[in-house]
C-alpha angles and dihedrals in degrees: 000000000000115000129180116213120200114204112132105170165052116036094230087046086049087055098049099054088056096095099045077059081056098042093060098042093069091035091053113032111208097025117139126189133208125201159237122205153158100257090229088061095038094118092060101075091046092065085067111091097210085055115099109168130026119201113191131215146199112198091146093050094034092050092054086062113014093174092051083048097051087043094047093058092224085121099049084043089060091049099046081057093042099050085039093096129038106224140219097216122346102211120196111204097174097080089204123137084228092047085054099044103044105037110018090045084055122033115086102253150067107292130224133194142142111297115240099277086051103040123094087221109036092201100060084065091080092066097062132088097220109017104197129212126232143163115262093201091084144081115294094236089049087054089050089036081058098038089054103053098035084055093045097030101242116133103236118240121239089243129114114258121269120212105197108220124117105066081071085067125074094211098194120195112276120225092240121008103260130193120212113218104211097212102161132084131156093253132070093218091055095064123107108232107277090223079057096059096046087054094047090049091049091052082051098034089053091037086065097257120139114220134209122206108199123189155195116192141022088262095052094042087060089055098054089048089053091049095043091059092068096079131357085240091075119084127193106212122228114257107288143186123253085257085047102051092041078059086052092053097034097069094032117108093231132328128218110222142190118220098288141117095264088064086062091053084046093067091031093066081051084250108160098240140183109221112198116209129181114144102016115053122231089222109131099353100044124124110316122201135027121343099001096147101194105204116193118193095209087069093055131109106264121278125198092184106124110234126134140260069055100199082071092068098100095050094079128199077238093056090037088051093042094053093038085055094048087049097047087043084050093050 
């Protein structure tokens, strides 16, 4: 059985589709998926052993020129790998109108997606085949676990989801256990204080851990070199591809994140992390697996202490530590 999927972004929604791949794999033995995806994402899906093509897009890039796009023959090029394969059931799991639109209208194959009362985008629901109803008061990775076996008719097992992943990374043992603080995110009221971050490297650092600093961008990778000169025992890493950086997570003792992709990566490599929240809620999207600790300032004792983003004063570096020791004992 061939089966397209369609989930182009975000990074946190790619991951999450990661265990209804699973789920399939051991309902259906001998099933193999191909795949839609953002290009900037497109290693993801190859880290899952039932994917066997990925087929990149750039709906973002393509949508800022759309004649450059046509006479460059990137788009004719997307539609020769999409009508390739005849599939058995093409499932969007995006939900999205453009998802719809620009993959299911497309591929050869019955489509699947989420029916008008389940979708993000109602709309998008008329362009499937067999549009498919489920509850939107749940995790995101149990919607698309549903999605995914009433689409492929598989009765879907009480068990958390499993993502797969790791096997696909050699975790060797490190020299001395580390921790990665994740520090960065895209918005400014998602950090963690950055006086925050220098008290709770300075507990680790004291405690004997050794911690990692990855980065994306010149501006993050100030930050990490501003946080790394508070004790010898920070490091900031090299810059490093997405793979690299999986590699990275996958052989650390626990991680502390801000509300970004990388948190998601975190779990799905089954690392105990500790996930902090102050102006988005965890609610439905939140850490998923073992030992994903979800703290949410606005659930903390009051704080008068002046940092800023300033709704992240209650979630002090003490409660952060406390929660990250009981994680890494536990574990």
């Amino acid at each position: 059985m061939k089966v397209l999927i369609v989930k182009t972004s975000s990074m946190g929604d790619v991951i999450h589709t990661l265990p209804a791949l699973t789920d399939a794999m051991h309902a259906i033995p001998g099933i193999r998926f191909d795949w839609v995806v953002e290009e900037g994402f497109q290693e993801i899906p190859k880290w899952h052993p039932a994917v066997d093509k990925v087929i990149p897009v750039a709906i973002r890039r393509w949508r800022k020129n759309i004649i450059k796009t046509i006479k460059s023959g990137e788009w004719s090029n997307y539609k020769s790998q999409l009508r390739r394969q005849n599939y058995d059931a093409v499932i969007d799991a995006q939900g999205l109108l453009k998802s719809a639109l620009l993959v299911t209208r497309l591929a050869p194959g019955k489509s699947y997606g989420l029916d008008k009362n389940s979708a993000r985008e109602p709309l998008a629901a008329h362009f499937y085949d067999h549009p498919v109803a489920v509850a939107k008061q749940q995790h995101a990775v149990e919607r698309v676990r549903q999605l995914f076996a009433a689409a492929l008719g598989y009765n879907l097992e009480d068990t958390r989801g499993d993502f797969a992943i790791r096997d696909h990374f050699k975790v060797e043992a490190a020299d001395s256990p580390y921790l990665v603080f994740q520090h960065s995110t895209t918005r400014f009221d998602k950090h963690w204080p950055e006086v925050y971050w220098q008290e709770l490297i300075s507990q680790a650092a004291e405690s004997g851990w050794k911690i990692k600093l990855p980065w994306g961008n010149p501006t993050e990778k100030e930050r990490a070199e501003r946080l790394a000169s508070i004790h010898d025992n920070a490091e900031v890493l090299p810059k490093l591809s997405l793979a690299e950086v999986a590699n990275v997570l996958a052989g650390a003792s626990a991680c502390v994140s801000v509300d970004t992709g990388l948190s998601h990566l975190a779990a799905a490599l089954d690392r105990p992390n500790v996930i902090l929240f102050g102006p988005t809620d965890p609610g439905l999207v939140g850490g998923y697996g073992l030992d994903q600790l979800c703290l949410e300032a606005s659930k903390q004792p009051e704080n008068n202490s002046l940092v800023e983003p300033a709704i992240f004063a209650p979630l002090t570096p003490a409660i952060v530590w406390s929660n990250l020791s009981s994680l890494l004992k536990k574990s």
